[in-house]
C-alpha positions as CSV (number, residue, x, y, z in Angstrom):
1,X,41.0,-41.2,42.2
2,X,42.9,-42.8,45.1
3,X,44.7,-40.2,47.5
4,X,48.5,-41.2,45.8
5,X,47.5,-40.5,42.6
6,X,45.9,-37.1,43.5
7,X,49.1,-36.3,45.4
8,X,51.5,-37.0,42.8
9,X,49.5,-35.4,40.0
10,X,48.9,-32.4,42.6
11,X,52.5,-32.7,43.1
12,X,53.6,-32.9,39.2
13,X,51.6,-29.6,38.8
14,X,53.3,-27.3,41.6
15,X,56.6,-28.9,40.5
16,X,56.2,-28.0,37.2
17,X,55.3,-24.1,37.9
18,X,58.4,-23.9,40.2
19,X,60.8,-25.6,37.4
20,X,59.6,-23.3,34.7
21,X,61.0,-19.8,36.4
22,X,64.1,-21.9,38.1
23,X,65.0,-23.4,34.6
24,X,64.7,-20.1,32.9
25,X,67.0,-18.4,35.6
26,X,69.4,-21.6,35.5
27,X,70.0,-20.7,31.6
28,X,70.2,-17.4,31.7
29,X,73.0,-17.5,35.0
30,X,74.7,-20.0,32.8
31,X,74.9,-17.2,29.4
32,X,75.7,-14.4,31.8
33,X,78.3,-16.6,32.7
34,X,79.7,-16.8,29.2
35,X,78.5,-13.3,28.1
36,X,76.8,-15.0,25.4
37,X,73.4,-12.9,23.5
38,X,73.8,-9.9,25.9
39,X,73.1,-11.9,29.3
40,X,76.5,-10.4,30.6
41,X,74.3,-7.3,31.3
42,X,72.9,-9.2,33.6
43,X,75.5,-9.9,36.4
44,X,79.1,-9.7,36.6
45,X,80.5,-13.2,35.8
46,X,81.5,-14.0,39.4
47,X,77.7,-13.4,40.9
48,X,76.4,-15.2,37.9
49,X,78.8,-18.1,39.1
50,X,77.8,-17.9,42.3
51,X,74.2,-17.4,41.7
52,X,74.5,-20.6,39.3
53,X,75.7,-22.8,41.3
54,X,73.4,-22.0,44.3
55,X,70.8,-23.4,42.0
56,X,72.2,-26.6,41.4
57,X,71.0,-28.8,44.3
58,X,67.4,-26.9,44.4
59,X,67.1,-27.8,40.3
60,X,68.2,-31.4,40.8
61,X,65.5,-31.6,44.0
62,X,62.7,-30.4,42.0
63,X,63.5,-32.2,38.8
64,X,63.4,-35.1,41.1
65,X,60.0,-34.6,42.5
66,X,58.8,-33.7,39.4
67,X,60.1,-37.0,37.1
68,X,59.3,-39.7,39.8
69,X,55.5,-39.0,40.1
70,X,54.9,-38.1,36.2
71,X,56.7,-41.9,35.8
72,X,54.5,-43.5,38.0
73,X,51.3,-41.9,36.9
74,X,52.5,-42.4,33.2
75,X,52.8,-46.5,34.2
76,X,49.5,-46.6,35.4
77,X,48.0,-45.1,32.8
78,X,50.0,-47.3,30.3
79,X,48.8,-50.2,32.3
80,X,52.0,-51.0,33.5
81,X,51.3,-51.0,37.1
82,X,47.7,-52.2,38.5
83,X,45.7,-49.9,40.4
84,X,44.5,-51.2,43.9
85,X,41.2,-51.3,44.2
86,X,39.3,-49.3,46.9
87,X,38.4,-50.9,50.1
């Protein structure tokens, strides 16, 4: 396996793990926001805001890292892009 593709799959991973809990926080900032299924407990309205919005440029950072390197090892494997050989 040639060093990029074991960084981005390496990548891909971690960026995954990371998403998962941030995602799952994102949502539930977002109901505690609305009050909706009993998130209000959570936080007051204004620190779920706050809290929501601090998560906004992180999210789209990861969700970045994570979709760029899962499309470029998906178009290898579909054939789309040649792999290099090794010199």
């Amino acid at each position: 396996m040639h060093a990029l593709n074991h960084f981005c799959l390496r990548l891909v991973r971690w960026t995954g793990w990371i998403l998962l809990p941030l995602l799952l926080a994102f949502f539930a900032t977002g109901y505690a926001i609305s009050g909706r299924y009993g998130f209000g407990a959570l936080a007051d309205e204004r620190t779920a805001l706050t809290l929501h919005k601090l998560m906004h440029l992180p999210l789209g950072i990861l969700v970045v890292a994570h979709v760029v390197p899962s499309l470029y090892l998906a178009m290898l494997r579909w054939g789309w892009i040649k792999q290099r050989s090794e010199a």
